[in-house]
C-alpha positions in Angstrom: 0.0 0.0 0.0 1.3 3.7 -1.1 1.7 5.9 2.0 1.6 3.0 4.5 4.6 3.1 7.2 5.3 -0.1 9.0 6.7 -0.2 12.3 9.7 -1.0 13.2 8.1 -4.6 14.3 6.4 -5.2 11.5 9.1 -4.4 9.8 11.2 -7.1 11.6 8.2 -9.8 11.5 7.5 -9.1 8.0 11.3 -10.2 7.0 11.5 -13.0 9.4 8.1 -14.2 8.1 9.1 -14.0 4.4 12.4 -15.6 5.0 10.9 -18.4 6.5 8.8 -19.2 3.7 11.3 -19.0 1.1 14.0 -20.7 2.9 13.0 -22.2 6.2 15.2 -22.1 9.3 18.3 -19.9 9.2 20.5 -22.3 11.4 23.2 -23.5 8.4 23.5 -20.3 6.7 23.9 -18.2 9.9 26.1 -20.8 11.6 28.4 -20.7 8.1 28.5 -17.1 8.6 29.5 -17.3 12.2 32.6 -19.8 11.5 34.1 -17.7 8.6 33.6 -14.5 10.8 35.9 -16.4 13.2 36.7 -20.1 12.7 38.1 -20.0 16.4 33.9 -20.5 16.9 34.0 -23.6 15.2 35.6 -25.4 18.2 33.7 -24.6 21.0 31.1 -26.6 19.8 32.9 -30.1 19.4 30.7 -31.8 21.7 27.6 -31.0 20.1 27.8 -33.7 18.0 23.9 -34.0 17.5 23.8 -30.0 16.8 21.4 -29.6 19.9 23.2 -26.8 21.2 23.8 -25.0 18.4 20.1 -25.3 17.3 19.5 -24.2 20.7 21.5 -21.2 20.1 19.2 -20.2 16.8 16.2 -20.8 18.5 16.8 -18.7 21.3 18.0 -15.9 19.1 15.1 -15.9 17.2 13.1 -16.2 20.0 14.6 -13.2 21.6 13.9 -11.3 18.7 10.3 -12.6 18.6 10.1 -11.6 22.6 11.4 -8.1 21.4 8.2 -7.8 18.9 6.0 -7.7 21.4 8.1 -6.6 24.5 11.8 -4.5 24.1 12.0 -5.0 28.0 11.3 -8.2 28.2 13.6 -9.0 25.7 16.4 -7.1 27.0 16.1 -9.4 29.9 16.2 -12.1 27.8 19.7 -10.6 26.0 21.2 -10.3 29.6 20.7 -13.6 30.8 22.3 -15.2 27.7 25.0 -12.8 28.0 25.5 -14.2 31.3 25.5 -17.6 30.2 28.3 -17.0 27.4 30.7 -15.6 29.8 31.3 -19.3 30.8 32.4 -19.7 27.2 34.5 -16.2 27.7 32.4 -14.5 25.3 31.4 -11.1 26.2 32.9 -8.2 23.8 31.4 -11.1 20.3 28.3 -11.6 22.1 26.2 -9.8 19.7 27.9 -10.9 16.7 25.0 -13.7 16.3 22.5 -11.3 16.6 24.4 -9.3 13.7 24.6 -12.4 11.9 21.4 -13.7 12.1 20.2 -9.9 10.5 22.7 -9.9 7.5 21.5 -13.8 6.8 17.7 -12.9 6.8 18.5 -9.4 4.9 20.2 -11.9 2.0 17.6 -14.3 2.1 14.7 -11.2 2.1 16.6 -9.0 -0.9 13.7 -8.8 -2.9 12.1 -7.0 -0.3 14.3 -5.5 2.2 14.4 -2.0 2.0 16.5 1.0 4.3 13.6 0.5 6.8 14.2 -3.1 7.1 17.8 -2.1 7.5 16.7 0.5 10.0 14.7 -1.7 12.1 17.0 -4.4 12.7 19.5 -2.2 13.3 17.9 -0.6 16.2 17.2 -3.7 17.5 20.7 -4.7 17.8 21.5 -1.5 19.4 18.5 -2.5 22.3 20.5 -5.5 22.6 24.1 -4.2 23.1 23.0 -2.0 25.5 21.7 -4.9 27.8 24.9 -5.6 29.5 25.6 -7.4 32.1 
């Protein structure tokens, strides 16, 4: 629709949603992306031989970012305690890398439709999320 402006949550569900139907789950592309950003990743997971954790780790991104839709607070709650967990690992200044990840893999996966609001949106997002710090 011509002169309709979508929120910055729509804008986020809209791109998750059409992602999803033309490629399904983002686990392999956004866990390819993680290991070339730094292969040193890679190793942390070699007992997840069954991927559990690692799925665990897309799920609860996107589900972050699903709890952020519908409450910011409530998801920078959310950002805080996995930050808290991933100090164990000794990751705390990458933290939000996934997150950053997980954006450029749905905005290549949604270039027929993402726009400089789509950008915009996600962007702020992240932002929220760095700023939940433990």
């Amino acid at each position: 629709m011509v002169g309709v402006t979508q929120t910055q949550e729509q804008l986020i569900e809209q791109s998750l949603t059409h992602y999803a139907a033309r490629h399904g789950d983002p686990y392999d592309a956004a866990f390819q992306k993680l290991y070339a950003a730094n292969a040193d990743y890679e190793p942390l997971f070699f007992l997840d031989t069954d991927e559990g954790l690692r799925r665990n780790m897309m799920r609860t991104t996107l589900e972050i970012i699903a709890t952020y839709l519908d409450d910011a607070y409530a998801a920078e709650n959310l950002v805080t305690g996995a930050r808290l967990v991933h100090l164990t690992y000794e990751i705390n200044d990458d933290f939000d890398l996934f997150f950053q990840i997980t954006r450029d893999v749905i905005a290549e996966g949604c270039a027929d439709i993402w726009s400089d609001a789509h950008a915009a949106a996600w962007n702020t997002m992240l932002k929220d999320f760095e700023k939940a710090r433990v």
